[in-house]
C-alpha positions in Angstrom: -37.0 9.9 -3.6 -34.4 12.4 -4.1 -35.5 15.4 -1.7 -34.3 15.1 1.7 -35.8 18.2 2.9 -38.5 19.9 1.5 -41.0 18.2 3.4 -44.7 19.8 3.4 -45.3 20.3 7.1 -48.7 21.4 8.1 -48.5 25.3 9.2 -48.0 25.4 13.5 -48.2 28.1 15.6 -45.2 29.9 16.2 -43.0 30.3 18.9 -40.3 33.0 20.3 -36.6 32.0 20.5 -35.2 32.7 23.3 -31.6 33.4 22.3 -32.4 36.5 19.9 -36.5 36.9 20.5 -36.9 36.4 16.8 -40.7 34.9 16.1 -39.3 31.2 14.3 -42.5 29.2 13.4 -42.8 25.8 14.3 -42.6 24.7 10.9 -38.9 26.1 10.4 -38.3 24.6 13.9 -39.2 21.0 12.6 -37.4 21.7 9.1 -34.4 22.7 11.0 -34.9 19.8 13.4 -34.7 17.7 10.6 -31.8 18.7 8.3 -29.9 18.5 11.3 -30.9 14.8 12.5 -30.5 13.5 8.7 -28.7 15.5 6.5 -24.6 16.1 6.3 -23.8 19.8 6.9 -20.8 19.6 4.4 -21.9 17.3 1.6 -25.6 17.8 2.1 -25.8 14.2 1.7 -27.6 11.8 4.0 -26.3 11.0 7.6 -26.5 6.7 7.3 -29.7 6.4 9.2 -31.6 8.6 6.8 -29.9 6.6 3.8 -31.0 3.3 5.4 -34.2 4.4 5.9 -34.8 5.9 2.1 -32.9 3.5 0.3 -34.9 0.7 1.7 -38.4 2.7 0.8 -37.0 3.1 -2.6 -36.0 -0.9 -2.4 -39.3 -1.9 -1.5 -41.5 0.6 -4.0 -39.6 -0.6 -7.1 -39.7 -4.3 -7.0 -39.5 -4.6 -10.4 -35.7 -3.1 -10.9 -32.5 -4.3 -9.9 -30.6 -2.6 -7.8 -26.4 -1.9 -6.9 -25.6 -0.9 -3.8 -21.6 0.8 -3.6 -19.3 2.0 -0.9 -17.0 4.7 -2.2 -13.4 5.4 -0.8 -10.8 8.1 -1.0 -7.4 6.0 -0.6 -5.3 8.3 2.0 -7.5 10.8 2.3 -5.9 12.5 5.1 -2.6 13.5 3.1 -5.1 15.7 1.4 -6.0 17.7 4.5 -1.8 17.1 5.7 -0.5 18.2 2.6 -3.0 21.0 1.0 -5.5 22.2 3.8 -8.7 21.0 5.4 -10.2 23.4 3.5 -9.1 22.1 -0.1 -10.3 18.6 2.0 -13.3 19.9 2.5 -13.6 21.0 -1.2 -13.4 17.4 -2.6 -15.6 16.1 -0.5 -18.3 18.6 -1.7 -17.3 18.0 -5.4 -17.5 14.0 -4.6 -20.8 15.0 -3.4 -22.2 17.1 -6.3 -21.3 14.0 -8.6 -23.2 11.8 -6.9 -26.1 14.0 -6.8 -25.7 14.0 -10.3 -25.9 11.0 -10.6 -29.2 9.9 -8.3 -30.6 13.0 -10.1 -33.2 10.4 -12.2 -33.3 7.9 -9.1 -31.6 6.8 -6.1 -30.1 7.5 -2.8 -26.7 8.9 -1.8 -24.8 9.1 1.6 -21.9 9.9 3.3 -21.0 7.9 6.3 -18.1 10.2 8.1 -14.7 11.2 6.6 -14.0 10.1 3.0 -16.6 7.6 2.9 -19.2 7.7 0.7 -22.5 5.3 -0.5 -25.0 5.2 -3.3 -27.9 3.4 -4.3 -28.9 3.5 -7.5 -30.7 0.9 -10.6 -28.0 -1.0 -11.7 -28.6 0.0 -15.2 -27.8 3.9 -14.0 -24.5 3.3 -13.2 -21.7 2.5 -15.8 -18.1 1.3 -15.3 -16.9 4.2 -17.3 -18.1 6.5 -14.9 -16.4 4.5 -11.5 -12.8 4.7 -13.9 -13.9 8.5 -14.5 -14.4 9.3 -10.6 -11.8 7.3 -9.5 -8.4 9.5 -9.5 -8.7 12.9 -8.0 -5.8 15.1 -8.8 -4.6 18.2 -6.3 -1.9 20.8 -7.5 0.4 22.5 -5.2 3.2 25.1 -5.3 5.7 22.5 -6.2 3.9 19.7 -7.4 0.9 17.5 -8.4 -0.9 14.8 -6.6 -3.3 12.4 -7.5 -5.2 10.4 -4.9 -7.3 7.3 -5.9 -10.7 6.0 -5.0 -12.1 2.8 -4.6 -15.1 1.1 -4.9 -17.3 -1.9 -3.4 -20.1 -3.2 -5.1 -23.3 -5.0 -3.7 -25.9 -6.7 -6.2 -29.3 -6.4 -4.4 -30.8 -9.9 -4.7 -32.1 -10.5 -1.6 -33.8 -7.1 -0.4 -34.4 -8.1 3.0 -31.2 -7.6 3.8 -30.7 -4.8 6.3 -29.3 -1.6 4.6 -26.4 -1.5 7.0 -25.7 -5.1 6.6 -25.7 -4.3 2.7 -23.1 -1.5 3.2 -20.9 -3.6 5.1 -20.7 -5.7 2.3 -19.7 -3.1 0.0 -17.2 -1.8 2.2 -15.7 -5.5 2.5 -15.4 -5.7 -1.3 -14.3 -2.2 -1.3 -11.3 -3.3 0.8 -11.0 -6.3 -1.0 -9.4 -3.8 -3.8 -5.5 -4.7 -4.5 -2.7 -2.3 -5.4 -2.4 -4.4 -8.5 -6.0 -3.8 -9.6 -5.5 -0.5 -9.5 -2.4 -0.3 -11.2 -4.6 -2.1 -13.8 -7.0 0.3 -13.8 -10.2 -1.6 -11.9 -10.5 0.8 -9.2 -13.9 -2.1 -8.1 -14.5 -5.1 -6.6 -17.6 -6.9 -6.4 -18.8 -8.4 -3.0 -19.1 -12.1 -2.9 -19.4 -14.9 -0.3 -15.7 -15.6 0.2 -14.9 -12.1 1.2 -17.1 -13.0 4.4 -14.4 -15.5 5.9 -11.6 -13.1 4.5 -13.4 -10.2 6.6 -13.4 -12.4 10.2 -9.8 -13.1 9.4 -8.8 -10.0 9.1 -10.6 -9.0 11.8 -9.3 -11.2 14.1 -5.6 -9.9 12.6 -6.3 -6.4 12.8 -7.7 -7.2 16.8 -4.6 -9.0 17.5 -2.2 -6.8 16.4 -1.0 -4.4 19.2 -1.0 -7.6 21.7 1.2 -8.7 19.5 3.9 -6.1 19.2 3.4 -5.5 23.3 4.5 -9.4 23.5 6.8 -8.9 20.6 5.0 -12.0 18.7 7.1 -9.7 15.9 10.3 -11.1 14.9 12.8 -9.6 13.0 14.3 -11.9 9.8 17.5 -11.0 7.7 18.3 -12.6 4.4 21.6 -12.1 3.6 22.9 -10.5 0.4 25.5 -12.6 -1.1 29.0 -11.1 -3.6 29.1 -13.9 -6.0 32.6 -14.1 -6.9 33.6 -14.2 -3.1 30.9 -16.1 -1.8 30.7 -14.0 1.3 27.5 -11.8 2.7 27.6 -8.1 2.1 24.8 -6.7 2.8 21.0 -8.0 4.0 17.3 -7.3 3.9 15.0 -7.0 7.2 11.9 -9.0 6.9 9.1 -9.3 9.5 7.9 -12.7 11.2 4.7 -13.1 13.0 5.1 -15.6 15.2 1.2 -16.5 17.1 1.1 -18.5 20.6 -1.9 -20.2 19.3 -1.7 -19.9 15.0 2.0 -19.9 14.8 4.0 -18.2 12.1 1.8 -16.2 10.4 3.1 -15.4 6.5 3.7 -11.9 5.5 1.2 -12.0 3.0 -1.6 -12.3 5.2 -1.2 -9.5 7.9 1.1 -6.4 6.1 -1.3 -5.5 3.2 -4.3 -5.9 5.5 -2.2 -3.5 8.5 -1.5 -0.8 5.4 -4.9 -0.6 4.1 -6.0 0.0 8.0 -3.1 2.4 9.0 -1.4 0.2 11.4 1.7 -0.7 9.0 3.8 2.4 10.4 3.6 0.9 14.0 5.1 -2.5 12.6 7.3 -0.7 10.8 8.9 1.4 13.4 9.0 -1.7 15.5 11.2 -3.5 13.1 13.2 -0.6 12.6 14.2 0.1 16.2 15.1 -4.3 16.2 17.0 -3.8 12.9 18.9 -1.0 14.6 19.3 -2.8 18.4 20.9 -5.3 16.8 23.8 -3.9 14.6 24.4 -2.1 17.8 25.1 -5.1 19.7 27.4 -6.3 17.0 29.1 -2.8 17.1 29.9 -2.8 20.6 31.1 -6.4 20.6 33.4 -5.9 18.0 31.3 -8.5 15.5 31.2 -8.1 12.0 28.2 -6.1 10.9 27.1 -6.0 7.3 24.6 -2.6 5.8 20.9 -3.7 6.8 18.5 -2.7 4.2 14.7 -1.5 6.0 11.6 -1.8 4.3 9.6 1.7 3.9 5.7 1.3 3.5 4.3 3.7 1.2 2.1 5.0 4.2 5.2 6.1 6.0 6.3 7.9 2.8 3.0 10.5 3.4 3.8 11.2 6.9 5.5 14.0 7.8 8.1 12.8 10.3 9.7 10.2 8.4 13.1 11.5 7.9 13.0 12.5 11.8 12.1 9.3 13.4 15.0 7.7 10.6 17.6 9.8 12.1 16.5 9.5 15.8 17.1 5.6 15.0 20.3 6.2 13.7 21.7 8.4 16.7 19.9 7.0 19.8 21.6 3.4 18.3 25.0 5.3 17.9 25.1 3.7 13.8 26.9 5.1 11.0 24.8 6.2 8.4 26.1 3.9 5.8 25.0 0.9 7.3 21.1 1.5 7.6 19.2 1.3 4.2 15.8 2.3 2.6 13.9 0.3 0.6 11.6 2.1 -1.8 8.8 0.0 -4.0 8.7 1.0 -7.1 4.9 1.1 -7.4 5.3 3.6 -3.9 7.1 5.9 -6.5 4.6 6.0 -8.9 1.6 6.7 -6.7 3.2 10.3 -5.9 6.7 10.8 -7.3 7.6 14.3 -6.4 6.7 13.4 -2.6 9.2 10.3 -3.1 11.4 12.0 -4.9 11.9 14.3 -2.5 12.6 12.2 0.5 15.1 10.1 -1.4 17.1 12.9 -1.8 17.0 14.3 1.6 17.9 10.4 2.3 20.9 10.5 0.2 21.9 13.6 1.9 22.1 12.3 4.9 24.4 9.5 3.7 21.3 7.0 4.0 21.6 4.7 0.2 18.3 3.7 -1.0 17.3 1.0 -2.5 14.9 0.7 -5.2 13.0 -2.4 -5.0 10.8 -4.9 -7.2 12.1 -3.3 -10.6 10.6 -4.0 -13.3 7.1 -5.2 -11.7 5.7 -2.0 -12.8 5.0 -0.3 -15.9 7.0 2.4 -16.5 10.2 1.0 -14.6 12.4 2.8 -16.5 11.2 6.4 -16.3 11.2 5.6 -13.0 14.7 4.6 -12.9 15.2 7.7 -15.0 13.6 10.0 -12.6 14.8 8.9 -8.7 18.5 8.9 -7.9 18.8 5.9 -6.2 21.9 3.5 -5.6 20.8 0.4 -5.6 19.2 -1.2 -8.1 16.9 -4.8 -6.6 16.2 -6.7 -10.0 12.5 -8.0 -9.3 12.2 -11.8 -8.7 9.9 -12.4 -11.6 12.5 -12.1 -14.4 14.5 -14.7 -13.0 11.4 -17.0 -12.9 11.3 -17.5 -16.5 15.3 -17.3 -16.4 15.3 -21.3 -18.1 12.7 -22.1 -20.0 13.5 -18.0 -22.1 15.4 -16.4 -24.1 14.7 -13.1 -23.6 14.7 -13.2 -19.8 18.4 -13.4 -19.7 18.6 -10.8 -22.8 16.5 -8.8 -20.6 18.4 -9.2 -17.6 21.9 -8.6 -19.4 20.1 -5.5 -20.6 19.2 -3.9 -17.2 22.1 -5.2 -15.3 24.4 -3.0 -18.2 22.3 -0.2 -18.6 22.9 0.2 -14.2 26.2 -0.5 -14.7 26.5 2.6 -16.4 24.4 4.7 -14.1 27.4 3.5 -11.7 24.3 1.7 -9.9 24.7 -1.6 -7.7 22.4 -4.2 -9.0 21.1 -7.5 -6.4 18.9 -10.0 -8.0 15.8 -11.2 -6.2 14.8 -14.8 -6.1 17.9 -17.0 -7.0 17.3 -20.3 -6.5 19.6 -22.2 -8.5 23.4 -22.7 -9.2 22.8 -21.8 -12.6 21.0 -18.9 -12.0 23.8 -17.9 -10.0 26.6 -18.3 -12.5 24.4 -16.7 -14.8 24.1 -13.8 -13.0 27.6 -14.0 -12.6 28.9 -13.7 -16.6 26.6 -10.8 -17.0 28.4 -8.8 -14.1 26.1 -9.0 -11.5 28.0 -9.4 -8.4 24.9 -9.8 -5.9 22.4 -12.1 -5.2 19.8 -12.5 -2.8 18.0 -15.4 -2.8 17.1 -19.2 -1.2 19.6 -21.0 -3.1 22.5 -18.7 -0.9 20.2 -18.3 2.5 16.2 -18.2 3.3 15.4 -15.2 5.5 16.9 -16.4 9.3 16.4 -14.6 12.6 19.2 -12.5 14.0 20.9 -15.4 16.2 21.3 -17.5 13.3 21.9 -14.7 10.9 25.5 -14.3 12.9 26.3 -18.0 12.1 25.9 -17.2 8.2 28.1 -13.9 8.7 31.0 -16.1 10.7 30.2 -19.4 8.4 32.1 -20.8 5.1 31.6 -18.8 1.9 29.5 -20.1 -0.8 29.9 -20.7 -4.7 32.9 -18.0 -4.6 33.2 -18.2 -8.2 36.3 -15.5 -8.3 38.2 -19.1 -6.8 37.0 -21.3 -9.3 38.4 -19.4 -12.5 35.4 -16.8 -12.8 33.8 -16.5 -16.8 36.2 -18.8 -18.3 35.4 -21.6 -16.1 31.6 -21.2 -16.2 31.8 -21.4 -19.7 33.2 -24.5 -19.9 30.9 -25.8 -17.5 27.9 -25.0 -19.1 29.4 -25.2 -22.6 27.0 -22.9 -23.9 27.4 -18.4 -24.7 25.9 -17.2 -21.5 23.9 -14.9 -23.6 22.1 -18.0 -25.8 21.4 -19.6 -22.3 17.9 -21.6 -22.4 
């Protein structure tokens, strides 16, 4: 089952080509024929009809084993061929391609099926999870630094075999995008196919079909949540946030379209969209002589591996007439550590430019603070999930104390995510956190209303109430023995 070529063709009578009047029998005419109807010219793999048609003889002459069918994946794939060469490109592909030949050496079937996209066949005792973690980072050196690029994998147990082969890939290649940042960053590059994923993939669809409509009719809407200075109680600063707002679903969350838009490239599309809103706006407020307040953007990792980010930034920022100051960049903290020289580099060129950036989500990874150590930010966004636990523990608030010092020192401005109480608040407060961003101040509003908070009454201004002495005698407790 593992030769795709060497096919014994019965000798024919040969025949002159008329390009170089060479004598080419009919035999190497056929072979030729052949490897180029069903067989990859790069990879030597099989081109998908030839895989469906050998993996299903292989199906149906071994009813006796059990077989896996998976859908392989090179995550960003094209920053390879941006960034290094299509050469180099070329290169991992053909190394992808020896390991899987490798692997179907004792039995199975291997394909490639365009691009970075690869699928195997093979007895589900042959293939171990040790050797999916093995295959699954691929790391690239350059002049000036080191990339690793990740792969994932979608898994199909074979219990029905009369399931078309193509239909079988599809489902790999659904559980294959069913594969979350977070798994990866727990190291299960894999996901197994199951019924569910079915309805999550005619969702999506329908999302992903929807979506340039959408901007066209700007079903987009651009949300700011303010940033609040605690002891004053007034806004300083806010965060854009995107709205999808459907004629026929209406609002749509977040959480269901912008992960599904960057694993399918569109993010940077919705991105620039809110950008240019973000922008259109403080420029109305400029020119009307209205208070505007810095406006921190979100950055998606995708738009951190194309090469005209820092451009299209700056074209923003001049064709609106802004000052520098007052346009941020958010950067995730799990963007950093998927390629931190890349990162690294842009912040700086940022920073240059007199752009602050904003590192965001700290502490949701795991190495937070050699990241903190490494990227010269200047802001500081305390992740959400430390104030979650902020009552009912201890060693949240010692943590928090911790961090909020330790930036304080670094000469770093610190906002905390998620605050939803008073007593969060004041908390925040004792420990020398000045700002807050959270529901308890303001829920993300659109840009009409978010003029109303700017012009409204201040909130909790605890610098008017007597500051640390008074919250202690509220709470009648040490701030740092807080339950």
């Amino acid at each position: 089952m593992n030769t795709h070529h060497d096919q014994v063709v019965k000798k024919q009578p040969t025949e002159k080509s008329e390009s170089n009047n060479q004598t080419v029998s009919r035999e190497e005419l056929e072979r030729q024929l052949f490897i180029l109807t069903n067989i990859d010219p790069l990879t030597q793999l099989d081109k998908p009809d030839y895989f469906a048609e050998r993996t299903r003889i292989m199906l149906d002459t071994h009813p006796e084993q059990n077989f896996i069918l998976v859908y392989w994946n090179v995550k960003r794939f094209k920053v390879i061929n941006d960034v290094f060469s299509s050469d180099t490109g070329n290169r991992v592909l053909v190394n992808i391609s020896a390991k899987l030949k490798k692997l179907i050496a004792k039995q199975g079937t291997a394909g490639r099926l365009g691009d970075d996209k690869f699928v195997f066949c093979v007895p589900q005792k042959q293939l171990h999870k040790k050797w999916l973690l093995e295959s699954a980072n691929i790391t690239l050196i350059s002049d000036t630094a080191a990339y690793t690029f990740k792969s994932t994998f979608g898994i199909y147990e074979i219990t029905d075999r009369k399931v078309p082969i193509t239909l079988m890939c599809d489902r790999a290649k659904l559980a294959q995008q069913s594969v979350a940042e977070f798994n990866l960053v727990q190291g299960k590059p894999y996901a197994y196919y199951d019924r569910n994923l079915r309805q999550q993939m005619l969702e999506d669809q329908y999302l992903l079909s929807q979506m340039n409509f959408a901007l066209a009719e700007g079903q987009f809407q651009t949300y700011l949540q303010p940033v609040y200075d605690i002891g004053s109680g007034k806004i300083v600063s806010a965060e854009a946030l995107v709205r999808w707002r459907h004629p026929v679903h209406g609002l749509i969350p977040p959480v269901k379209f912008i992960s599904l838009f960057e694993k399918n490239g569109l993010i940077s599309q919705l991105d620039k969209y809110v950008w240019n809103q973000v922008a259109e706006e403080m420029e109305k407020r400029l020119q009307t002589g209205q208070t505007c307040v810095p406006v921190s953007i979100n950055v998606s990792r995708v738009d951190f591996f194309t090469t005209t980010l820092l451009e299209e930034l700056d074209e923003i920022i001049k064709n609106h007439h802004l000052p520098d100051n007052l346009l941020r960049v958010e950067v995730t903290e799990s963007a950093y550590t998927d390629d931190p020289d890349r990162i690294l580099t842009i912040v700086r060129e940022l920073r240059l430019k007199g752009i602050s950036v904003l590192l965001d989500d700290f502490g949701s990874g795991y190495s937070s603070f050699n990241t903190l150590k490494d990227i010269p930010v200047d802001i500081l966004k305390i992740d959400m999930k430390f104030l979650e636990g902020f009552e009912s523990s201890d060693r949240a608030g010692c943590i928090l104390e911790t961090i909020v010092a330790m930036a304080r020192r670094l000469h770093l401005e610190v906002i905390a995510e998620g605050v939803e109480t008073e007593n969060q608040a004041r908390f925040l407060y004792e420990i020398g956190c000045r700002h807050v961003q959270g529901f308890f101040y303001a829920r993300p509003v659109p840009a009409a209303e978010f003029s109303a908070l700017l012009s409204g009454p201040v909130k909790l201004a605890l610098d008017k109430q007597g500051g640390a002495d008074n919250f202690l005698d509220t709470l009648g407790a040490n701030p740092k023995t807080l339950p």
